[in-house]
C-alpha positions as CSV (number, residue, x, y, z in Angstrom):
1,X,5.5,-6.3,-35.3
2,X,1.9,-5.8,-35.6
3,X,-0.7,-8.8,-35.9
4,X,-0.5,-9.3,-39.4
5,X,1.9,-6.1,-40.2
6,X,5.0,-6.5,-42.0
7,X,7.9,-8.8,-39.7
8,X,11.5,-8.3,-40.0
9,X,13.4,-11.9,-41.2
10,X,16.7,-13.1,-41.0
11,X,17.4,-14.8,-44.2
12,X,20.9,-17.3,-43.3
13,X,22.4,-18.6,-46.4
14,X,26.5,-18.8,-48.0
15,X,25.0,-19.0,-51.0
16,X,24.7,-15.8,-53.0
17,X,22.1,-16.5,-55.3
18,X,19.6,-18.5,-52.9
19,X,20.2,-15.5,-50.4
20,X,19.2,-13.4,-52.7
21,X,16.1,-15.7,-54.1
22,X,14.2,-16.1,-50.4
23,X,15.0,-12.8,-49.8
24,X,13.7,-11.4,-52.7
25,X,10.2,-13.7,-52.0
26,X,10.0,-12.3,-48.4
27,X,10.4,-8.6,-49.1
28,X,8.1,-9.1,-52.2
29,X,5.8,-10.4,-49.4
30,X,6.1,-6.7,-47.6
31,X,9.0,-8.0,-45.0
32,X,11.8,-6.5,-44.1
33,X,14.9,-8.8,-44.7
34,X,18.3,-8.8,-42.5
35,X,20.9,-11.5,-43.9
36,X,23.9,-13.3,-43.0
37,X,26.1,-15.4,-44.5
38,X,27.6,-17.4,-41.4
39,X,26.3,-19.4,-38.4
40,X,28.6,-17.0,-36.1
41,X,27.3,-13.8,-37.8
42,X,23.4,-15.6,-37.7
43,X,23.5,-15.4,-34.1
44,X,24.9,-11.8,-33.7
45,X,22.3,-10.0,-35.4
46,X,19.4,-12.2,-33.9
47,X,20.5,-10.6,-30.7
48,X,21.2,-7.4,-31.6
49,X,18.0,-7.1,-34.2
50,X,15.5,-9.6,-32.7
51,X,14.2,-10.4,-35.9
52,X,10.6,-11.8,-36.1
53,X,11.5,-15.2,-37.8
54,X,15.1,-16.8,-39.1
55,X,15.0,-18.6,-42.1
56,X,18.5,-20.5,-41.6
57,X,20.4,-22.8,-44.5
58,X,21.3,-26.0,-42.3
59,X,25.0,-26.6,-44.1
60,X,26.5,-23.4,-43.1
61,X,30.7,-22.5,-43.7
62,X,31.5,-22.4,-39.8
63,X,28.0,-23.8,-37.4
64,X,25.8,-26.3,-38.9
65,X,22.3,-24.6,-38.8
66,X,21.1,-27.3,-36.5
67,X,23.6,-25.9,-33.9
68,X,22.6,-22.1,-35.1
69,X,19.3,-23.5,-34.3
70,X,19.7,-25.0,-30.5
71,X,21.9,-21.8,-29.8
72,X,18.4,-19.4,-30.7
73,X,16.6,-21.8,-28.5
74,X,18.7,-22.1,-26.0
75,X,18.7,-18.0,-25.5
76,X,15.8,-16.9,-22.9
77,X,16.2,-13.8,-24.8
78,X,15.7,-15.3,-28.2
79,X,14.1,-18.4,-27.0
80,X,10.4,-17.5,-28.6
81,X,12.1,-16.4,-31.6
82,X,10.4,-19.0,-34.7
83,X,13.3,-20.9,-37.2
84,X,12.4,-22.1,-40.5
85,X,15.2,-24.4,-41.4
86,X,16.1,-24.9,-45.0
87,X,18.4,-27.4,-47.0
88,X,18.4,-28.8,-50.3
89,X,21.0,-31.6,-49.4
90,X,19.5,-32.6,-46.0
91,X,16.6,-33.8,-47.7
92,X,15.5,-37.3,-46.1
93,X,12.6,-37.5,-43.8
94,X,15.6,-38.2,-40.8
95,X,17.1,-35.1,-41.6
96,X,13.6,-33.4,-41.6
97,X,12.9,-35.1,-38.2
98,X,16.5,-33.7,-36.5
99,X,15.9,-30.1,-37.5
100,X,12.7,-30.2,-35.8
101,X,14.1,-32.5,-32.7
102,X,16.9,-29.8,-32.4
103,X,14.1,-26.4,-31.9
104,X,13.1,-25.6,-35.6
105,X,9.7,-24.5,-35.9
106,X,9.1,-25.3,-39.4
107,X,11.9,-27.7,-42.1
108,X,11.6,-27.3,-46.2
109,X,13.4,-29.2,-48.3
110,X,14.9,-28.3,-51.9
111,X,13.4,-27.5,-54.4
112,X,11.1,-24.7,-53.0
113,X,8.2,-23.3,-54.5
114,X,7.8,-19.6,-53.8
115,X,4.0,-20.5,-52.8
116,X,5.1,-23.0,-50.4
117,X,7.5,-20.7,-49.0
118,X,5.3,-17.8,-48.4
119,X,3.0,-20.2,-47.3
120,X,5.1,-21.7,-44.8
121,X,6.6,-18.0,-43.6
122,X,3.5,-17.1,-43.2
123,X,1.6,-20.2,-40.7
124,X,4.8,-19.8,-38.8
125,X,4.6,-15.6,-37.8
126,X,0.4,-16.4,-37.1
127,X,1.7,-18.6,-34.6
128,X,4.5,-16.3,-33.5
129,X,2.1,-13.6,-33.5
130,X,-0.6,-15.0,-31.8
131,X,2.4,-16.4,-29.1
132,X,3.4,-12.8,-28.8
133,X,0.2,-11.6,-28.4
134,X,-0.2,-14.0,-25.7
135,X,3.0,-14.2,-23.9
136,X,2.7,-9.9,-23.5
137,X,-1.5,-10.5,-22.3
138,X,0.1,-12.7,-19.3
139,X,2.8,-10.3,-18.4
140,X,0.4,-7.4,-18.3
141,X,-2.1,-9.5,-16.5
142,X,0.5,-10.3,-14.0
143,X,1.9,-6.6,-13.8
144,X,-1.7,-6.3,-13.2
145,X,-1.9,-8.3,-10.2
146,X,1.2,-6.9,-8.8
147,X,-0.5,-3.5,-9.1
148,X,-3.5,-4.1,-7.7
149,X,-1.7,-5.7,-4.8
150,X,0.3,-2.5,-4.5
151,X,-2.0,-0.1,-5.0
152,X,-4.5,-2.0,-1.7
153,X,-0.9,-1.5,0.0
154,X,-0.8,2.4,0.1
155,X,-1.0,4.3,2.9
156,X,-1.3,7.8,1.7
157,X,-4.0,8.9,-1.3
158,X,-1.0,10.8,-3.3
159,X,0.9,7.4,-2.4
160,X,-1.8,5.7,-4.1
161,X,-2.6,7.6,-7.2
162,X,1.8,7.9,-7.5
163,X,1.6,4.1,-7.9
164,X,-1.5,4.0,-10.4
165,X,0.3,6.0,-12.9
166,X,3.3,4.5,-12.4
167,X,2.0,1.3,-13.0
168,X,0.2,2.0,-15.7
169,X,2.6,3.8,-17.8
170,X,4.7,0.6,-17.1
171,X,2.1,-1.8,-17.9
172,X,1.4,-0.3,-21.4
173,X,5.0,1.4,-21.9
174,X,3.2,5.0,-22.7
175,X,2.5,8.1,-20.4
176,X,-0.2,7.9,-17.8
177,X,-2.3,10.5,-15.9
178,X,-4.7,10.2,-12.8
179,X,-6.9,12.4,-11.4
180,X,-9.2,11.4,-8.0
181,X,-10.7,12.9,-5.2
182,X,-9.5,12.0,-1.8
183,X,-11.8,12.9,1.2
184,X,-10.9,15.9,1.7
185,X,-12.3,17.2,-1.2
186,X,-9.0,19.0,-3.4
187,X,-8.4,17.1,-7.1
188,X,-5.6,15.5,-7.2
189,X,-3.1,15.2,-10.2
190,X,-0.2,13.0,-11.3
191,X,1.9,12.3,-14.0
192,X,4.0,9.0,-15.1
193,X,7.1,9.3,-17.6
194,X,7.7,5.4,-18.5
195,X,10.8,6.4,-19.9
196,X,12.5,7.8,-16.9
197,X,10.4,6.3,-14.6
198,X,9.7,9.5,-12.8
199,X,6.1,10.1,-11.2
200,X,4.9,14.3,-10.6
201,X,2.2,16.0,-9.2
202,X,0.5,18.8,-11.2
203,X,-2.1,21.2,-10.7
204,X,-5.7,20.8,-11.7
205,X,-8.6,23.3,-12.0
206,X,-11.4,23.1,-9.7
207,X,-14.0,21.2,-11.0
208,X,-12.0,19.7,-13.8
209,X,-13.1,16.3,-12.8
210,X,-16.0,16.4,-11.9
211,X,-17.0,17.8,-15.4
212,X,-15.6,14.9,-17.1
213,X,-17.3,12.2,-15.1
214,X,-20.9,14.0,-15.9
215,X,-20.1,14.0,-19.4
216,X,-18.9,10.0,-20.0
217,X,-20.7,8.5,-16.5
218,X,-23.3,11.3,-15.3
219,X,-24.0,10.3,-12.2
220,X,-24.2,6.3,-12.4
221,X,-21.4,3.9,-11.4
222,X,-19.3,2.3,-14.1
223,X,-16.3,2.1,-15.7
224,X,-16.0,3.2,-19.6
225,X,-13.2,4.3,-21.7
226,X,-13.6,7.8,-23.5
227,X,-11.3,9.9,-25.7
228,X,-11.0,13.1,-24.6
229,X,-10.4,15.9,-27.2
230,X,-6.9,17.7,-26.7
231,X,-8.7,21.2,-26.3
232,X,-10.7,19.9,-23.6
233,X,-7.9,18.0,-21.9
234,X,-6.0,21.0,-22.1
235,X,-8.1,22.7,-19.8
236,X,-8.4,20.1,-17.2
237,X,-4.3,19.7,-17.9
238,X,-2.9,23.5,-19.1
239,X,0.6,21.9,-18.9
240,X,0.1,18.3,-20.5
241,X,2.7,18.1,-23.3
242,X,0.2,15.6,-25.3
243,X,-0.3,16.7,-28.9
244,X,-3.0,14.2,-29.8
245,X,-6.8,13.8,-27.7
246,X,-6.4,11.3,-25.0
247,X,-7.5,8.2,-24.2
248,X,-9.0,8.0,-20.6
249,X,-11.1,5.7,-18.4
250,X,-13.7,7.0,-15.9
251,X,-14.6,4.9,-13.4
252,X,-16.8,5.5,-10.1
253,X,-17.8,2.5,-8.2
254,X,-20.6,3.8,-6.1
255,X,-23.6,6.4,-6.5
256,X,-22.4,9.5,-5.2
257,X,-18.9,9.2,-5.0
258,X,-16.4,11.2,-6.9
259,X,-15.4,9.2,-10.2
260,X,-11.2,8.9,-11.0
261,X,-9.8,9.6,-14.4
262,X,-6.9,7.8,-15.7
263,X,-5.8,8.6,-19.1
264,X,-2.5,7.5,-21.5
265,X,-0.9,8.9,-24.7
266,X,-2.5,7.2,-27.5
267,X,0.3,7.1,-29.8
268,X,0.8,4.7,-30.9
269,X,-2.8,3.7,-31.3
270,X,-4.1,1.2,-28.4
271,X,-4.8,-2.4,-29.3
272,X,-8.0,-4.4,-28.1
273,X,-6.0,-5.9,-25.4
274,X,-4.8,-2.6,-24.3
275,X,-8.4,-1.0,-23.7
276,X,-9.0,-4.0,-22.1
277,X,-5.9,-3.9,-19.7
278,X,-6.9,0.1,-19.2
279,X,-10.5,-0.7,-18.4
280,X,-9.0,-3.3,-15.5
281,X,-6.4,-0.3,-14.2
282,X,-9.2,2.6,-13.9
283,X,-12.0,-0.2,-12.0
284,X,-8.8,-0.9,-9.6
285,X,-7.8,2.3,-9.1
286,X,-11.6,4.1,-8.5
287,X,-11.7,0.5,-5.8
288,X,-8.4,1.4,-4.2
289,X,-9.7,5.2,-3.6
290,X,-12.9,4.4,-2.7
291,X,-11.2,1.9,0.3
292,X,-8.8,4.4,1.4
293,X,-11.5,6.5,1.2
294,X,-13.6,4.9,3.5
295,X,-11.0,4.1,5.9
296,X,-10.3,8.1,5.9
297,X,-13.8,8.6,6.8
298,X,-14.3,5.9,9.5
299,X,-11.1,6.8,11.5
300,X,-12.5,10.4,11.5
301,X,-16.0,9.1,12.6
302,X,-13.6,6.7,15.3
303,X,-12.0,9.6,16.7
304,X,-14.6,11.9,16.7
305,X,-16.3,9.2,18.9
306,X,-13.2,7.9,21.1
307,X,-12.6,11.7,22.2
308,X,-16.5,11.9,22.9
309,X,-16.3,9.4,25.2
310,X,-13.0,11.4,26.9
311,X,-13.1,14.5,29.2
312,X,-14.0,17.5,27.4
313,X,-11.1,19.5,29.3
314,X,-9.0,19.2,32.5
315,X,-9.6,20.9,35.7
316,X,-7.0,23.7,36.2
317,X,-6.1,22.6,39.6
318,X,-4.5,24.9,42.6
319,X,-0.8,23.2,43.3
320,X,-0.7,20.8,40.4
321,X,1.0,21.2,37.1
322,X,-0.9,19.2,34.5
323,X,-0.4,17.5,31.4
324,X,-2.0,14.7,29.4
325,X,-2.1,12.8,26.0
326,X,-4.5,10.7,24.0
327,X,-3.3,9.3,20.6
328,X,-4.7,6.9,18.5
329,X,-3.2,4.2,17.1
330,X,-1.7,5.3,13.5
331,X,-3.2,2.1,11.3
332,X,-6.4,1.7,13.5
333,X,-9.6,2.5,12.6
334,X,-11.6,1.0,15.2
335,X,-12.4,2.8,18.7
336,X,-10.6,1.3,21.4
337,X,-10.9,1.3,25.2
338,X,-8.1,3.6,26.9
339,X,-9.3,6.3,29.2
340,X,-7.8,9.1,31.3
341,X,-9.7,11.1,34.0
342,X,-9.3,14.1,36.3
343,X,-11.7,14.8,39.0
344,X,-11.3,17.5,41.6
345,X,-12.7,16.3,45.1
346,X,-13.0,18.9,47.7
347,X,-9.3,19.3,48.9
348,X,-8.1,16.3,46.8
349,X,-7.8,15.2,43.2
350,X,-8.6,12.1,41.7
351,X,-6.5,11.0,38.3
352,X,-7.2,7.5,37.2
353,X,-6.3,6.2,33.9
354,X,-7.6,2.3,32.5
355,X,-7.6,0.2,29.2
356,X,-10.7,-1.8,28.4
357,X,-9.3,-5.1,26.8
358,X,-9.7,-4.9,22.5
359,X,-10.3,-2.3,20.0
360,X,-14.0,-2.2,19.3
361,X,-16.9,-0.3,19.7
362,X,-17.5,-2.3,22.3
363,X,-14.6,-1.5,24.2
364,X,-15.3,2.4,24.0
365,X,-19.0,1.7,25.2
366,X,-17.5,-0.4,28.2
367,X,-14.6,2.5,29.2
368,X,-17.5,4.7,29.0
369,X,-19.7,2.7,31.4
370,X,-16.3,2.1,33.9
371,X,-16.0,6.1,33.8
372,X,-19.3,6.7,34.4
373,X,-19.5,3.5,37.4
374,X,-16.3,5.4,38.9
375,X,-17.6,9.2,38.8
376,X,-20.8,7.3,40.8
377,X,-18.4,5.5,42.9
378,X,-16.7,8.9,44.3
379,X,-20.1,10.6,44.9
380,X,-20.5,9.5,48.4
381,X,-17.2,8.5,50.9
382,X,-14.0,7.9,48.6
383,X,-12.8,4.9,49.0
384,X,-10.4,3.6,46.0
385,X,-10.4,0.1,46.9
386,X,-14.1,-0.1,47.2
387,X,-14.5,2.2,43.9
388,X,-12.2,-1.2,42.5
389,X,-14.5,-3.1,43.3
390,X,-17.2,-1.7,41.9
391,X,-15.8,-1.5,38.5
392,X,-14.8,-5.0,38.7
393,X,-18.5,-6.0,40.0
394,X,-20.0,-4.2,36.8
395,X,-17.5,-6.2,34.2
396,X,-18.3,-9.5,35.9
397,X,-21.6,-8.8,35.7
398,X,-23.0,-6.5,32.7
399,X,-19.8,-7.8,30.6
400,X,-18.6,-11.3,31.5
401,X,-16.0,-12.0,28.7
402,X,-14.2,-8.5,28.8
403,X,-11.3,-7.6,31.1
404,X,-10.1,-3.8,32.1
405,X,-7.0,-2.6,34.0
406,X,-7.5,0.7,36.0
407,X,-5.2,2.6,38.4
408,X,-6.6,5.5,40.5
409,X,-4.3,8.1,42.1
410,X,-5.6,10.2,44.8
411,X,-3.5,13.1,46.2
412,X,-3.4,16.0,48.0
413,X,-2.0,18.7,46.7
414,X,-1.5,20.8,50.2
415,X,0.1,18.0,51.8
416,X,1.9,15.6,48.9
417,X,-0.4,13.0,50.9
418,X,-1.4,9.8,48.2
419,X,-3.2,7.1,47.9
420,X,-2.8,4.7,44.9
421,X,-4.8,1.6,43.6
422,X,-3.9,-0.6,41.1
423,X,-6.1,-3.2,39.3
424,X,-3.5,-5.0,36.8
425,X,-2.4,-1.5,35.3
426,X,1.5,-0.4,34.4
427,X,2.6,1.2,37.7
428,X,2.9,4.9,37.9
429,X,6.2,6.3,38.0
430,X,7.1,8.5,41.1
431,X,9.8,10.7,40.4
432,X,11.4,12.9,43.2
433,X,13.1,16.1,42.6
434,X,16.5,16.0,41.2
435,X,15.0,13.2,38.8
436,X,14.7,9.7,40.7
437,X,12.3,8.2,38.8
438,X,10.8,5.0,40.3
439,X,7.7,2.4,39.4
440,X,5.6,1.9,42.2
441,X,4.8,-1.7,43.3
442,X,2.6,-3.9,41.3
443,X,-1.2,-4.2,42.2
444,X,-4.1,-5.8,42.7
445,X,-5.3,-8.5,39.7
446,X,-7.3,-6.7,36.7
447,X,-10.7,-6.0,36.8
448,X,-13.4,-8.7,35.3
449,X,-11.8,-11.9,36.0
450,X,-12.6,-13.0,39.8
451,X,-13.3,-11.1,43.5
452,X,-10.9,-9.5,44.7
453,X,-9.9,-7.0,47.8
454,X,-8.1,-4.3,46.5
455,X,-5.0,-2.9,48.2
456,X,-4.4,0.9,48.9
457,X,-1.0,2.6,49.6
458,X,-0.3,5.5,50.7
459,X,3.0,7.5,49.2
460,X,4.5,11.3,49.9
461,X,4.8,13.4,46.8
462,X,7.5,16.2,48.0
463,X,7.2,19.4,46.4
464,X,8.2,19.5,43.2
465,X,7.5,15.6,43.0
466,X,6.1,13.9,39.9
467,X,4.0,11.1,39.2
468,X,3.3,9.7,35.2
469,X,0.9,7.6,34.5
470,X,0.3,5.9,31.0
471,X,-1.3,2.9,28.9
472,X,0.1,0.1,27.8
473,X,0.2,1.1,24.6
474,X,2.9,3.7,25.0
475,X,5.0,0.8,25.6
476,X,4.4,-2.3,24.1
477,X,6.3,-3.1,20.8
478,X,6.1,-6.5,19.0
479,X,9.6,-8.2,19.3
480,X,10.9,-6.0,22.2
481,X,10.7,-7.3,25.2
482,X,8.3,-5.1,28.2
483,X,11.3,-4.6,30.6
484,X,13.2,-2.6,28.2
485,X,10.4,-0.6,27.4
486,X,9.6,0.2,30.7
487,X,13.3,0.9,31.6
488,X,12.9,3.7,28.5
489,X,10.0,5.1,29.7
490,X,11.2,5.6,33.3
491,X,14.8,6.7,32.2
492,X,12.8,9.4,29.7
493,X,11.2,10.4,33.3
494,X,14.5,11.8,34.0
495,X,14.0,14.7,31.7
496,X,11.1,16.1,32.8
497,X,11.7,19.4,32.9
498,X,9.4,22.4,33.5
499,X,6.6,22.1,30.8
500,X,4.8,18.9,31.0
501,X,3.2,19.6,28.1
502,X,6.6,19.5,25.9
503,X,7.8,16.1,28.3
504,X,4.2,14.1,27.1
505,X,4.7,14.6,23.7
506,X,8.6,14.1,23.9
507,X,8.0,10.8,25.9
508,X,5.5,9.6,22.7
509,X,7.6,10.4,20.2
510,X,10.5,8.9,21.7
511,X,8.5,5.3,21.3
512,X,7.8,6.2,17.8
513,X,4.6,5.0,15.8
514,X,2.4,3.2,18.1
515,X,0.3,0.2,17.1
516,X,-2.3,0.5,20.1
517,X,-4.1,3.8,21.3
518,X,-1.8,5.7,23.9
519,X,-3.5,6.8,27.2
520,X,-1.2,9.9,29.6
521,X,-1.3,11.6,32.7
522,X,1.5,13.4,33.9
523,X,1.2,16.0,37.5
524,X,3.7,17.8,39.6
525,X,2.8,18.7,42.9
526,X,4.0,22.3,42.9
């Protein structure tokens, strides 16, 4: 029913001729009548039509209309649905009072006069209306809400503009269309279908977009609804199926950023509430793209800087097989402070491997700093409890409040001869031919939170031997305790077989997608 459009009306009555009467006065007034003669047959066809308004007779052959009445009311379904009870023997002012009592909207007593009536029809569908009106506001407003929510949820861009459309088709029960620029620079396109609930990606020109932001917006932010003609729209969508022009929002939120487009079928015609509702949908979707965005851009600029701060490449080395991984946490923008390093030294090489305690760019700065305090460390005599100690001297003093754990490995690849220290790192795993994987023992405390002396041992590494080495984040899961963990990794260890390239990223993969940044060294003495 339209505001103030014609309202179908169920006209309840046993009598012929006053059946006929009001519903001759209603469809003279432009409604469209339904009738019944019954109580039983009343309540049928107000849930099977769902008229507007029921103008009900209260003495009725089977239900009193006072019953009919509570029935309506007591419906969820029809519960909204206005009664307009009618007698011309229940008459008395307590009659009056227990029509209303029992959920009628509106009581008239016998004799009627057709002004009254139409009178009396009428204040009761501008309540219903405006009821309607705002009953369907505050469930698009709360789909709203729920949308916005969802769309600050997605992980993906297509994911994103997939649940813009498919909100907003829902929202306003019609077709919806988006069109947005992720940061890699291709349009993308989808499609909603209400109906089905079914959600496609189409094809879009190049350039498409971007022509109709400079038309509506230019170059400015802003948000403003525009109908687009259905030539033009049929250039920017060759395959749209929409016979009529379109109306669209464009909405950018910033200078210099790619605008969105999110258009609907306009039939039928939009109301003021509508625009208003589409307005809200196109400012939360261009906020949602411009977030993920962002966050596309600034884990680039992360990692770009995270694998700065790694080694470049390295060394091929003469009897070692080598293999290493770093892999950033999926969800986590920020740089964080795992580090790997390989440094040949004369006849032996040096791997150590460390995490720098948070995800920050001060963490990166600090694993920076530790590398370079380590490379300075093993200019001279190498010594890799004193080198400890260094790195633990330079957190107490340049960074009080920060913590690191480090393990250095130094072996010789002629003679399997190693040395290992271990400042409150995971143990490396030793694993003899034939696949005997082992931790080595525990260490020393972790750098940065008192003196210590740091212990060396010395191990053999047969030929053929191999010893992984890896972060803490390969292996800690929320809700699974370390051990088990730990027991995977160093059963995976078992499987190493000739490429320790394949085994690194099998051994990842294994542990699935990791919340922390993943630090790996893996070497077989050959």
């Amino acid at each position: 029913m339209a505001d103030g459009g014609q309202a179908t009306v169920l006209v309840v009555d046993d009598t012929p001729t006053k059946l006929y009467i009001l519903s001759s006065w209603l469809r003279r007034a432009g409604h469209h009548v339904v009738e019944a003669t019954g109580g039983l047959e009343a309540l049928e066809k107000v849930r099977s039509v769902r008229p507007d308004l029921v103008v009900l007779d209260v003495r009725l052959p089977d239900l009193s209309g006072y019953e009919v009445c509570e029935r309506i009311k007591a419906d969820p379904a029809t519960s909204a649905i206005p009664v307009i009870q009618i007698s011309g023997a229940a008459v008395t002012a307590a009659d009056r009072a227990l029509g209303l009592h029992r959920g009628a909207d509106g009581y008239l007593a016998e004799p009627v006069e057709p002004d009254e009536f139409a009178a009396t029809v009428e204040a009761t569908l501008r309540y219903y209306r405006a009821r309607q009106r705002s009953d369907r506001l505050a469930r698009r407003l709360s789909a709203l809400t729920d949308l916005t929510l969802a769309l600050n949820a997605a992980e993906s861009f297509d994911a994103l503009l997939a649940t813009a459309v498919a909100g907003a088709g829902r929202i306003l029960d019609r077709r919806a269309g988006a069109l947005a620029v992720p940061a890699d620079g291709r349009t993308r396109r989808f499609t909603a279908d209400p109906a089905t609930g079914e959600v496609t990606a189409r094809s879009v020109p190049p350039g498409a977009l971007e022509q109709l932001a400079e038309q509506v917006l230019e170059d400015r932010p802003g948000t403003k609804l525009h109908l687009i003609p259905i030539k033009e729209w049929s250039r920017v969508a060759p395959d749209t199926i929409a016979q009529r022009d379109i109306v669209a929002v464009l909405s950018r939120s910033k200078s210099g950023r790619p605008a969105i487009c999110l258009g609907v079928d306009p039939d039928p015609d939009l109301d003021e509430d509508e625009r208003v509702i589409l307005r809200q949908i196109g400012q939360a979707v261009a906020l949602a793209v411009d977030s993920l965005r962002s966050y596309a851009e600034e884990h680039a600029i992360a990692l770009t800087l995270q694998r700065s701060l790694l080694p470049a490449r390295v060394p091929e080395v003469d009897g070692l097989d080598l293999g290493w991984r770093y892999r950033p946490a999926l969800d986590n923008v920020e740089v964080g402070g795992d580090f790997y390093e390989v440094l040949e030294l004369g006849e032996q090489v040096l791997v150590a491997i460390g995490d720098v305690q948070g995800h920050s760019l001060r963490a990166a700065t600090v694993m920076a700093e530790l590398r370079h305090a380590l490379r300075a460390s093993l200019l001279g005599r190498v010594d890799l409890g004193e080198s400890l100690a260094l790195l633990n001297d330079v957190l107490r003093r340049y960074h009080p409040r920060m913590t690191a754990t480090v393990c250095l490995v130094l072996t010789e690849p002629a003679t399997g001869r190693t040395l290992v220290a271990n400042a409150g790192h995971i143990p490396p795993v030793l694993v003899e031919p034939g696949g005997h994987p082992r931790y080595h023992a525990f260490g020393n405390l972790l750098l940065g939170v008192t003196h210590e002396t740091y212990r060396v041992d010395e191990v053999h590494i047969p030929p053929g031997g191999v010893l992984l080495m890896f972060t803490d984040g390969l292996v800690e899961d929320r809700g699974v305790p370390l051990e088990e963990s730990l027991e995977v990794a160093r059963k995976s260890a078992e499987t190493i077989g000739p490429d320790l390239e394949e085994f690194a990223d099998r051994l990842i993969e294994s542990f699935g997608a990791r919340e922390d940044d993943v630090a790996l060294v893996v070497f077989r003495r050959r």
